[in-house]
ChimeraX commands (.cxc) that place a marker at each C-alpha (Angstrom):
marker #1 position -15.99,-15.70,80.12 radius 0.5
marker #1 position -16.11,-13.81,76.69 radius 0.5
marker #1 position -12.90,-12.47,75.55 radius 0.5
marker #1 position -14.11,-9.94,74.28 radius 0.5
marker #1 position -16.60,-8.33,77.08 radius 0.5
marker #1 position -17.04,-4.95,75.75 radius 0.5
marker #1 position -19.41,-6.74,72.90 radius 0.5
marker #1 position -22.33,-9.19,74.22 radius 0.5
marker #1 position -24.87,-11.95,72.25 radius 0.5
marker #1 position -27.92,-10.11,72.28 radius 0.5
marker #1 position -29.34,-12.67,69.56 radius 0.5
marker #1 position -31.80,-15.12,69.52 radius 0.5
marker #1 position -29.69,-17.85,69.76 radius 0.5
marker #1 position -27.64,-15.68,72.70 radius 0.5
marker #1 position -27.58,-18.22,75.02 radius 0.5
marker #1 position -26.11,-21.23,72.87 radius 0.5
marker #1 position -23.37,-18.55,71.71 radius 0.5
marker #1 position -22.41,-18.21,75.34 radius 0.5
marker #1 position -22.40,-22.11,75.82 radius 0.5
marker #1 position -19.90,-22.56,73.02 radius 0.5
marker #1 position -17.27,-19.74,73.80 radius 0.5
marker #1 position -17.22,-21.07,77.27 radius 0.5
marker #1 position -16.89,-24.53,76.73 radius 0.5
marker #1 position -14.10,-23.63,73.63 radius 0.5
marker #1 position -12.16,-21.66,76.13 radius 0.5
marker #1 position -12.31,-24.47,79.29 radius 0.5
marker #1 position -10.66,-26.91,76.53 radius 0.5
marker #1 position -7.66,-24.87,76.11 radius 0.5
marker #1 position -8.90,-23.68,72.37 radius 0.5
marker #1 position -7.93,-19.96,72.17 radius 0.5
marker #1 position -11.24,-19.31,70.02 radius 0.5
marker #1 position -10.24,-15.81,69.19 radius 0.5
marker #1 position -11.21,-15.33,65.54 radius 0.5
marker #1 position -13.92,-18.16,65.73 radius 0.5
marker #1 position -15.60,-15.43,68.45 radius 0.5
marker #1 position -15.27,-13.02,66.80 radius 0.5
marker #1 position -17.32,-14.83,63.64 radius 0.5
marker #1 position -20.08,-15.87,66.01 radius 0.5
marker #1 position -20.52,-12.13,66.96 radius 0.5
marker #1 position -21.16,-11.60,63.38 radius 0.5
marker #1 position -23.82,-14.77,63.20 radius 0.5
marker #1 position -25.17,-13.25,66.00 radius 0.5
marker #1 position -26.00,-10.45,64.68 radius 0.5
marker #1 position -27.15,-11.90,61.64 radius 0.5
marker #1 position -29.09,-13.93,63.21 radius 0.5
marker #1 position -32.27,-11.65,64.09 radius 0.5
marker #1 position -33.37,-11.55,60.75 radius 0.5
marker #1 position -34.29,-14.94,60.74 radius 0.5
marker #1 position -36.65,-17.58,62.77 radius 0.5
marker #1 position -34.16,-19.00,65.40 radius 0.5
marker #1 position -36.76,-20.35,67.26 radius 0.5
marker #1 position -36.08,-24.23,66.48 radius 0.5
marker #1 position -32.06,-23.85,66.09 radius 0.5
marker #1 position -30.26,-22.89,63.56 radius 0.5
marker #1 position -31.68,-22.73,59.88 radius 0.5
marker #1 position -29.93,-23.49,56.83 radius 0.5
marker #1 position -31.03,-19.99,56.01 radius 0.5
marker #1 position -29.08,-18.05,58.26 radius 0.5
marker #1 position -26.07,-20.93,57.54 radius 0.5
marker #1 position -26.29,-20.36,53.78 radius 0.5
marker #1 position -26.20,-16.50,54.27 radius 0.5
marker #1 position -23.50,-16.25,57.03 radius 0.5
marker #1 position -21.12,-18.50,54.42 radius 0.5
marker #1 position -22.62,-16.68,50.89 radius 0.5
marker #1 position -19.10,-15.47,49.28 radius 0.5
marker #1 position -18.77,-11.50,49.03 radius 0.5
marker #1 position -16.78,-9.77,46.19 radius 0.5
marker #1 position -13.58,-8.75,48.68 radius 0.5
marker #1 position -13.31,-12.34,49.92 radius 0.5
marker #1 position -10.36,-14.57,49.19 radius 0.5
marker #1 position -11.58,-18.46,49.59 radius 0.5
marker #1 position -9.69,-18.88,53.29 radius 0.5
marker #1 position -12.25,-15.94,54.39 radius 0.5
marker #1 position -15.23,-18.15,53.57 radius 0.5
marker #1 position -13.39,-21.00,54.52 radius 0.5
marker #1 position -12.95,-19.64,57.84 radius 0.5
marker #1 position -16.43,-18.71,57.97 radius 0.5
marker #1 position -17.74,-22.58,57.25 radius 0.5
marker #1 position -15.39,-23.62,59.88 radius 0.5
marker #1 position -16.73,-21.16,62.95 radius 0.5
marker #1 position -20.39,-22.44,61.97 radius 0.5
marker #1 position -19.45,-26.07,61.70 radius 0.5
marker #1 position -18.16,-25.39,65.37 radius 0.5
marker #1 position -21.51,-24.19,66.88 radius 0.5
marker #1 position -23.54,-26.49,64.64 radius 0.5
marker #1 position -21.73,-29.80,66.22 radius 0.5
marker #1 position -22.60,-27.26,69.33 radius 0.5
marker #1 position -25.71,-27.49,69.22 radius 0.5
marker #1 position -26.18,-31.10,67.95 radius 0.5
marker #1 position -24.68,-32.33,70.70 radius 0.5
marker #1 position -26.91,-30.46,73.13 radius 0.5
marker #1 position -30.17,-31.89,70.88 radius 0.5
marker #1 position -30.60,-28.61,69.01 radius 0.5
marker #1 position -31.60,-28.59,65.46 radius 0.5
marker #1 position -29.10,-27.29,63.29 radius 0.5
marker #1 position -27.93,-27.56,59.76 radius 0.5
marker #1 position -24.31,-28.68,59.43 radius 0.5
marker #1 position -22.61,-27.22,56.54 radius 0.5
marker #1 position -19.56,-29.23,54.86 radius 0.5
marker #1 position -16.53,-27.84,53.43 radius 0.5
marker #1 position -18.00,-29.01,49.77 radius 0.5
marker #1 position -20.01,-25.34,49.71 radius 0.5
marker #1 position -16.89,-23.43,49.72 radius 0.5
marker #1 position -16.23,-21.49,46.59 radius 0.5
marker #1 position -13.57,-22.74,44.27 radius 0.5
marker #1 position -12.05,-19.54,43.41 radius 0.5
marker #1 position -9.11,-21.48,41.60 radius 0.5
marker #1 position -11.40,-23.97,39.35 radius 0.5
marker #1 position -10.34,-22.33,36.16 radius 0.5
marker #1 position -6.38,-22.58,37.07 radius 0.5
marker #1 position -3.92,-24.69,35.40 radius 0.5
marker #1 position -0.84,-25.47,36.34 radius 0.5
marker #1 position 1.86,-25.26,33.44 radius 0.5
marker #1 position 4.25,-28.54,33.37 radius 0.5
marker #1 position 8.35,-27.70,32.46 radius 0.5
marker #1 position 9.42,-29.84,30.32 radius 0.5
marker #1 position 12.65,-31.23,30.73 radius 0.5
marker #1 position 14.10,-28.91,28.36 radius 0.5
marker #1 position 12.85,-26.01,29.96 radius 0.5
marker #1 position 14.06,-27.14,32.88 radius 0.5
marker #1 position 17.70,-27.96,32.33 radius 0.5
marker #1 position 17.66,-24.63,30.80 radius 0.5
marker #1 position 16.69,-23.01,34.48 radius 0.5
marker #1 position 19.70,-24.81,35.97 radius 0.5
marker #1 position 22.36,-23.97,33.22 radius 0.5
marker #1 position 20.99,-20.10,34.06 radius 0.5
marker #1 position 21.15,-20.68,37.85 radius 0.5
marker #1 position 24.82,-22.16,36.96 radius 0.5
marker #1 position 26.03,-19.17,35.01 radius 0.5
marker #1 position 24.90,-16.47,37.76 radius 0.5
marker #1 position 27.61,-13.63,38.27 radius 0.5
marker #1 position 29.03,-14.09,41.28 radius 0.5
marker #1 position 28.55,-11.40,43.53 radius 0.5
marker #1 position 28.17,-10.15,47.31 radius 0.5
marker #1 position 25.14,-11.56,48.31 radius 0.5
marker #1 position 26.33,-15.29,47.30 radius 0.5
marker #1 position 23.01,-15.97,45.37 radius 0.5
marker #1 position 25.57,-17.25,42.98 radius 0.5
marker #1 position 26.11,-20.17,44.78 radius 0.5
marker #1 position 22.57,-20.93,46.62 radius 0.5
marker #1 position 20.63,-20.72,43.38 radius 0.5
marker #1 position 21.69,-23.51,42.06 radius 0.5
marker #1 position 21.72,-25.88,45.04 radius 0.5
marker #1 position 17.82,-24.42,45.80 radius 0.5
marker #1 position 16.41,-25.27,42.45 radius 0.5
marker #1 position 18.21,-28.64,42.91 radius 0.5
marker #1 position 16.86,-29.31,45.91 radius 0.5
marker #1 position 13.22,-28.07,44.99 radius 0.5
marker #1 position 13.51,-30.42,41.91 radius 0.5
marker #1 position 14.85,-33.45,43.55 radius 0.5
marker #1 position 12.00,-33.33,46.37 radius 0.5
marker #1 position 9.11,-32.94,43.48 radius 0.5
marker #1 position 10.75,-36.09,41.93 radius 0.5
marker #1 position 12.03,-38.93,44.60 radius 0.5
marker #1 position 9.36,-40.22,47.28 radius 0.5
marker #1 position 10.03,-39.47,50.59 radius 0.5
marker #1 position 11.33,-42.39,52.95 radius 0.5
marker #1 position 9.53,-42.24,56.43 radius 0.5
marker #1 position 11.80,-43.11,59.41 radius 0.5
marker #1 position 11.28,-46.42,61.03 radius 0.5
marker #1 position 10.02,-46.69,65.05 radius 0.5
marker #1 position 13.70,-47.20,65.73 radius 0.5
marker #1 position 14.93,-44.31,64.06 radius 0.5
marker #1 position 12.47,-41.91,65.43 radius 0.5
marker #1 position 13.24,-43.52,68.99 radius 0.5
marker #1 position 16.71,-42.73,68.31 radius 0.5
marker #1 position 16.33,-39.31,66.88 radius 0.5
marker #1 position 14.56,-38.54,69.87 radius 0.5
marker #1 position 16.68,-39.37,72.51 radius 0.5
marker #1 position 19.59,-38.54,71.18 radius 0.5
marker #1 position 20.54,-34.86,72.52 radius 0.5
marker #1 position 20.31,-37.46,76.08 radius 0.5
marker #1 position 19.52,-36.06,79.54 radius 0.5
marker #1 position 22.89,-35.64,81.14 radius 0.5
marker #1 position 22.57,-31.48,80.34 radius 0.5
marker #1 position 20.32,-29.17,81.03 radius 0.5
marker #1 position 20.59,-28.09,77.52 radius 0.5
marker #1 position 20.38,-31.84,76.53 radius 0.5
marker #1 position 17.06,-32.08,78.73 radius 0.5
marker #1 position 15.97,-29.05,76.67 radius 0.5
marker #1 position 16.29,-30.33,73.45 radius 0.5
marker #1 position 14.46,-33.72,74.17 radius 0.5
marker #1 position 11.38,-32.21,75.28 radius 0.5
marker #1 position 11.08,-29.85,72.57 radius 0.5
marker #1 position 11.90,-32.67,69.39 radius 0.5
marker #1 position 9.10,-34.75,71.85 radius 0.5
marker #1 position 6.76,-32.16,71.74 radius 0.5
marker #1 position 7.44,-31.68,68.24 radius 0.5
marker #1 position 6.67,-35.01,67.29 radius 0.5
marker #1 position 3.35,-35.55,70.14 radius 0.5
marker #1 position 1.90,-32.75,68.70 radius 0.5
marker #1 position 2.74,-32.76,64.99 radius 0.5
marker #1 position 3.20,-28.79,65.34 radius 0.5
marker #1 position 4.82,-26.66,63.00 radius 0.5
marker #1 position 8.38,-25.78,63.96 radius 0.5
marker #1 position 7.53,-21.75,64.41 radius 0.5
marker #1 position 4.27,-22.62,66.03 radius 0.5
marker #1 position 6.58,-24.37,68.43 radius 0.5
marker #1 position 9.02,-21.33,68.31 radius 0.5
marker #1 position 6.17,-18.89,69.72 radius 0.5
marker #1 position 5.02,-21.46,72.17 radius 0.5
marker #1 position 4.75,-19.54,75.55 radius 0.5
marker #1 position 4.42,-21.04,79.03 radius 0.5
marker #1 position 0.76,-19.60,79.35 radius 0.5
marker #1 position -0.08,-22.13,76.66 radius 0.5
marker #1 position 1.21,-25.27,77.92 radius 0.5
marker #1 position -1.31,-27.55,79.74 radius 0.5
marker #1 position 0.40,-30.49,81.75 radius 0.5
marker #1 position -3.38,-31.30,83.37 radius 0.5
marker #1 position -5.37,-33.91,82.58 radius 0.5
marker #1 position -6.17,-33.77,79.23 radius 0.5
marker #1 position -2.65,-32.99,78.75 radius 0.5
marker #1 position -2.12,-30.15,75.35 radius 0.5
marker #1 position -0.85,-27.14,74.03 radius 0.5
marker #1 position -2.17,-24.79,72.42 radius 0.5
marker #1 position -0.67,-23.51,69.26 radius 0.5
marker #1 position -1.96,-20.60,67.01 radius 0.5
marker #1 position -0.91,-21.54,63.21 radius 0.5
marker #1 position -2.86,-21.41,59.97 radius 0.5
marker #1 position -6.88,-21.13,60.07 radius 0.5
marker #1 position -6.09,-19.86,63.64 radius 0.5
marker #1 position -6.79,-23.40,64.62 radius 0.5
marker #1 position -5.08,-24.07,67.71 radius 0.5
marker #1 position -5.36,-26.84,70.49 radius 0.5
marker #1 position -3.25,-30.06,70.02 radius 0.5
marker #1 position -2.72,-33.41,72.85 radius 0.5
marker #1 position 0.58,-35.19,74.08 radius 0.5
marker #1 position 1.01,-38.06,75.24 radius 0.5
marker #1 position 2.47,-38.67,79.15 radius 0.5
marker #1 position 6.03,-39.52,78.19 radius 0.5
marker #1 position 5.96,-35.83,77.03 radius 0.5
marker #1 position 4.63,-34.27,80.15 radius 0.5
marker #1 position 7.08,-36.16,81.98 radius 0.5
marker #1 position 9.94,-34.49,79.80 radius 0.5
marker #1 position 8.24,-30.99,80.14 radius 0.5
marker #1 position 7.25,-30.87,83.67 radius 0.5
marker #1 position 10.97,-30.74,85.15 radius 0.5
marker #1 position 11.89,-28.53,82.33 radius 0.5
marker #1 position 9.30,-26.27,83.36 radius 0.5
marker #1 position 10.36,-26.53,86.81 radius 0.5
marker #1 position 13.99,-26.20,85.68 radius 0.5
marker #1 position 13.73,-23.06,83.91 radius 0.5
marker #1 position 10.11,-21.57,84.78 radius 0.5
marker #1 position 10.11,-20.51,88.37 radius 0.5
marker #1 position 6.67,-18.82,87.93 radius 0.5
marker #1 position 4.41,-20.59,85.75 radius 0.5
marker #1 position 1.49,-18.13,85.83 radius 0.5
marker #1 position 3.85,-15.09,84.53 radius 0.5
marker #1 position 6.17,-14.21,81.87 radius 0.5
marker #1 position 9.65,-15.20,82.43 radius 0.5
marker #1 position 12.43,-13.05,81.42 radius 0.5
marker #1 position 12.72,-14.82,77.94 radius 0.5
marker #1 position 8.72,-13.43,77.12 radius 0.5
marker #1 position 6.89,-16.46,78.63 radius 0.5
marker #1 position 9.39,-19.11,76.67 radius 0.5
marker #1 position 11.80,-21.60,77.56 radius 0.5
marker link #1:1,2 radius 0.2
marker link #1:2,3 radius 0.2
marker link #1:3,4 radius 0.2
marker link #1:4,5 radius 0.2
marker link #1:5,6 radius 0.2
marker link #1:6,7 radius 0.2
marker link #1:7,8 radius 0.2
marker link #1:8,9 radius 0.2
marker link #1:9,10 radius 0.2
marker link #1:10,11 radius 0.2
marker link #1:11,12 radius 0.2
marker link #1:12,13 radius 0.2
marker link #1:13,14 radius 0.2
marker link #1:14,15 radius 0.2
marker link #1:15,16 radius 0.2
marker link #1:16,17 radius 0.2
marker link #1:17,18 radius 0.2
marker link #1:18,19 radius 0.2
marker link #1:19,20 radius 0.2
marker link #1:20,21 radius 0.2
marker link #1:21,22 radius 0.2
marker link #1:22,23 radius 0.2
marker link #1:23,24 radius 0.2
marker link #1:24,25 radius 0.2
marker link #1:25,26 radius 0.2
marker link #1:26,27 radius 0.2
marker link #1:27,28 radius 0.2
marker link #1:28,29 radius 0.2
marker link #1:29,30 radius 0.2
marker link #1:30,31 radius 0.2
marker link #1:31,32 radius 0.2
marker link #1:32,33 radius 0.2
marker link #1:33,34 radius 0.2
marker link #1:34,35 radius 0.2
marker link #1:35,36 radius 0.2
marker link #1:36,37 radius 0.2
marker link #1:37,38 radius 0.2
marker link #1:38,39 radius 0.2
marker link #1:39,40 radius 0.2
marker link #1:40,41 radius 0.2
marker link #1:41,42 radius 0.2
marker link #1:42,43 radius 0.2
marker link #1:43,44 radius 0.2
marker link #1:44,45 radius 0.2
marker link #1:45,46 radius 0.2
marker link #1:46,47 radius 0.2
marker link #1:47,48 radius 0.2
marker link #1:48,49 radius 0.2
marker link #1:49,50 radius 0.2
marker link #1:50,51 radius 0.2
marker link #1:51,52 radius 0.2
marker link #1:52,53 radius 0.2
marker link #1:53,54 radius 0.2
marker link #1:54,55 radius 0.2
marker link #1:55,56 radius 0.2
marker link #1:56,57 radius 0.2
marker link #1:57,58 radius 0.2
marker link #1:58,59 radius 0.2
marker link #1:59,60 radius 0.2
marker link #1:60,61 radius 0.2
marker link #1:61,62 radius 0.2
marker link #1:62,63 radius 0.2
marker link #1:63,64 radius 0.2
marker link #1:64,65 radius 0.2
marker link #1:65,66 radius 0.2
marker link #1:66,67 radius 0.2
marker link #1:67,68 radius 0.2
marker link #1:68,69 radius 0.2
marker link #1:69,70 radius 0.2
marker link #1:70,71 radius 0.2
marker link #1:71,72 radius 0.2
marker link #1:72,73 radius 0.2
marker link #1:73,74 radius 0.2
marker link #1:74,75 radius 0.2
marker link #1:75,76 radius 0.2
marker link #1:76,77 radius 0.2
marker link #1:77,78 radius 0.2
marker link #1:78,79 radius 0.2
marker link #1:79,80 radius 0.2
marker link #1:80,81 radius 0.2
marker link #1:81,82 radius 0.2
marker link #1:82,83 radius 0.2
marker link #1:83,84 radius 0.2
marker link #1:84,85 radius 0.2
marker link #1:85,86 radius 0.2
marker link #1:86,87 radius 0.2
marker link #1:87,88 radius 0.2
marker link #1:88,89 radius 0.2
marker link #1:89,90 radius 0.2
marker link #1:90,91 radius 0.2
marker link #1:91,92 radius 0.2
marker link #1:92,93 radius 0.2
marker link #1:93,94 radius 0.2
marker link #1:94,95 radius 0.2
marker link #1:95,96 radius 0.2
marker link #1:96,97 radius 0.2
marker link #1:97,98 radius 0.2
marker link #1:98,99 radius 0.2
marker link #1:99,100 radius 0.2
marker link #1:100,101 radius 0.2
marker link #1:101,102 radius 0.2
marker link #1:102,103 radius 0.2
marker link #1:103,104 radius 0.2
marker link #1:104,105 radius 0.2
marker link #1:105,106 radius 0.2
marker link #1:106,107 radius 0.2
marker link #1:107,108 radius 0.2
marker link #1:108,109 radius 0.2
marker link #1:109,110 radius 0.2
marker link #1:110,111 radius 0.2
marker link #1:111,112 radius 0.2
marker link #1:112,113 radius 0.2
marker link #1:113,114 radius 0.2
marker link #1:114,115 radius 0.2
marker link #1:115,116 radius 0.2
marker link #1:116,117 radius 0.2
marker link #1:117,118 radius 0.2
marker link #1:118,119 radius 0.2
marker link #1:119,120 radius 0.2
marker link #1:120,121 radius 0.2
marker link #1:121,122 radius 0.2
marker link #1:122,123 radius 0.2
marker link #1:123,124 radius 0.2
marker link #1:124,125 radius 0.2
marker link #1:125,126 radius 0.2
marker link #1:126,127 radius 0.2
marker link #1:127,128 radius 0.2
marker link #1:128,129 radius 0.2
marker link #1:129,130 radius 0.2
marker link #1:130,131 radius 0.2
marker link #1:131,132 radius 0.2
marker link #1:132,133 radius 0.2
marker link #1:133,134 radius 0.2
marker link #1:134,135 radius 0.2
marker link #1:135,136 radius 0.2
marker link #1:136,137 radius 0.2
marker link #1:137,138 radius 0.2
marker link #1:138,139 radius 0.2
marker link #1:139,140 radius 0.2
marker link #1:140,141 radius 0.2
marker link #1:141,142 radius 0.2
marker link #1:142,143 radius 0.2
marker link #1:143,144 radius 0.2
marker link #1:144,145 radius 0.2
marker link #1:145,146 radius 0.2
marker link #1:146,147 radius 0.2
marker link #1:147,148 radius 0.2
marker link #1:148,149 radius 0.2
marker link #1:149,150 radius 0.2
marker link #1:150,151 radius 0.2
marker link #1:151,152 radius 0.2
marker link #1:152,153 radius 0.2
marker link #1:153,154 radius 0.2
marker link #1:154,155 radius 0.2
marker link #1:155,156 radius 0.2
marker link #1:156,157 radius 0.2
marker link #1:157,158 radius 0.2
marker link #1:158,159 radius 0.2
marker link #1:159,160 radius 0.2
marker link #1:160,161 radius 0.2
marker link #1:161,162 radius 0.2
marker link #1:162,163 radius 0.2
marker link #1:163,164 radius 0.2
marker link #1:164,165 radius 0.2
marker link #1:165,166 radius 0.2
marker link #1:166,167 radius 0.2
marker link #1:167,168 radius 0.2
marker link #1:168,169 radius 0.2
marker link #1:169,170 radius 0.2
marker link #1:170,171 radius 0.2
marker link #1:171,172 radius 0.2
marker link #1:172,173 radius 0.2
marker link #1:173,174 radius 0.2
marker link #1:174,175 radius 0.2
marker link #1:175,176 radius 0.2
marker link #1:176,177 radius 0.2
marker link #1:177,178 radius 0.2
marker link #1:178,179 radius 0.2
marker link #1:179,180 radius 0.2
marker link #1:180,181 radius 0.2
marker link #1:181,182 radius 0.2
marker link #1:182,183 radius 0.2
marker link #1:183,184 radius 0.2
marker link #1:184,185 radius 0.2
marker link #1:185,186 radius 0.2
marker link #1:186,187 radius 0.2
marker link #1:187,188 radius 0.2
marker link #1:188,189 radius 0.2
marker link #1:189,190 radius 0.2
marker link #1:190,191 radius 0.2
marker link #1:191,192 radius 0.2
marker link #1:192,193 radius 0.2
marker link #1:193,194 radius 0.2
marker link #1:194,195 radius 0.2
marker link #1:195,196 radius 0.2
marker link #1:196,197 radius 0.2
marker link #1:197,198 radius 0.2
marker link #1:198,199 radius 0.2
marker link #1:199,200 radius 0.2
marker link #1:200,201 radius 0.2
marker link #1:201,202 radius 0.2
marker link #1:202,203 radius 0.2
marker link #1:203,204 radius 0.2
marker link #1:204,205 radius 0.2
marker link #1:205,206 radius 0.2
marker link #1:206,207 radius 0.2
marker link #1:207,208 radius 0.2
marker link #1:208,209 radius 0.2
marker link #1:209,210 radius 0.2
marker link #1:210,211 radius 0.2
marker link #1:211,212 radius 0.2
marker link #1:212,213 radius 0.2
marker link #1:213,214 radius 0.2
marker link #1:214,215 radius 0.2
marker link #1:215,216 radius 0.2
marker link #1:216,217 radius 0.2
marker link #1:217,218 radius 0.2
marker link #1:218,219 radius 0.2
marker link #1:219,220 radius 0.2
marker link #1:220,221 radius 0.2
marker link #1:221,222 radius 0.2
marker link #1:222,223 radius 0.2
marker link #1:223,224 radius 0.2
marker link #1:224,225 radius 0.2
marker link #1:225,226 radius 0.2
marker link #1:226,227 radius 0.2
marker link #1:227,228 radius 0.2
marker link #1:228,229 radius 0.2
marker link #1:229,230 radius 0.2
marker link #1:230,231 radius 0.2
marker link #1:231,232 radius 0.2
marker link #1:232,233 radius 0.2
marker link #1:233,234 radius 0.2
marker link #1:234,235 radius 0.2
marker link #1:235,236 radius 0.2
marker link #1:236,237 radius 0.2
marker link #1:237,238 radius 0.2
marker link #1:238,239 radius 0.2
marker link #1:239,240 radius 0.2
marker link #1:240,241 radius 0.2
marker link #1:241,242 radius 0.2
marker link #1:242,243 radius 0.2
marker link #1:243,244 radius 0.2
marker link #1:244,245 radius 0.2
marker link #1:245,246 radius 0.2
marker link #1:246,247 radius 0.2
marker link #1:247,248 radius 0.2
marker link #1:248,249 radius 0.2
marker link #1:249,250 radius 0.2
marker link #1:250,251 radius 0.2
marker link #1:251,252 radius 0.2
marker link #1:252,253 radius 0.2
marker link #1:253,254 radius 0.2
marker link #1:254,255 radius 0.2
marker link #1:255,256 radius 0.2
view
């Protein structure tokens, strides 16, 4: 069902557009602003001969930069075409599959100036001579240019299988808040999610049937990612635990 039912595709390729919103929205994906995009190819799309797919006309227009664009815009609009285009490929429909290569490189003629180490030695005797006041920016300062400088400079080590195993289990299962903790840092890890795109998570968007994902809403409003079943095992009784009725909000606004 469209999401949006007040506006229909009344387009040429109408019936295609209606393929690929339904079968976005039975795989979990929350295709909001991608829908929304497709509304505008579809209206776009009666100026042109649709008749054997979907030209690289219609693809070239639909993606041309405008002056009040910032890059993501057109980026966004390459990514909602590349969608229906693998759409309709996979349904044996001619159509011309755009590649992120045809953005516009609005930052081609930037150039990123290098501190010396002079310059920067400077910036920490500044940050160490900072009045000290109220709001304690005396004493963060410092320590967050440090930081910021030390993770530009030293490579990062990755933890080892053990580690990881160990970081994972280690809030344990003998609490409830312990049982909490260990499916969240699993989910965390299954579905390489941002820590606030975990934070708005909401029961609504958890999926614990076959395929097993969430769906998470984070930058490029791309949002649909898989876990594996040690996971679900881990969220289903905390669900169960906390969640007496999954197809509502809870008292918490839909979270756990």
């Amino acid at each position: 069902m469209l999401k949006n039912r007040d506006e229909a595709f009344t387009g040429p390729l109408a019936a295609h557009f209606y393929g690929i919103v339904e079968e976005r929205h039975r795989m979990g994906f929350k295709f909001g602003e991608e829908e929304r995009l497709l509304h505008e190819l579809d209206r776009m799309s009666v100026e042109f001969d649709c008749q054997e797919g979907l030209p690289e006309e219609l693809v070239r227009k639909f993606m041309e930069q405008k002056p009040n664009w910032h890059q993501g815009t057109q980026e966004h609009h390459v990514q909602a075409i590349r969608i229906f285009a693998l759409y309709l490929l996979r349904h044996d429909i001619p159509a011309f599959l755009v590649d992120y290569t045809s953005v516009t490189d609005l930052h081609e003629d930037y150039k990123p100036y290098i501190f010396t180490h002079e310059e920067i030695n400077r910036i920490f005797e500044h940050a160490d001579h900072i009045r000290a006041n109220g709001q304690q920016s005396h004493v963060f300062y410092p320590v967050l240019f440090r930081v910021r400088y030390a993770c530009a400079r030293k490579t990062v080590r990755f933890l080892t299988e053990e580690e990881t195993e160990h970081l994972l289990s280690a809030p344990g299962q003998d609490s409830r808040k312990g049982r909490r903790d260990t499916a969240l840092l699993c989910l965390l890890y299954d579905s390489a999610a941002r820590v606030q795109e975990l934070a708005d998570l909401r029961v609504k968007d958890i999926r614990l049937s076959v395929p097993a994902q969430i769906s998470l809403t984070g930058k490029a409003h791309q949002s649909n990612a898989p876990y594996r079943g040690r996971c679900k095992s881990l969220l289903y009784p905390r669900l169960s635990e906390t969640c007496r009725y999954k197809n509502y909000r809870n008292l918490r606004k839909g979270k756990c």
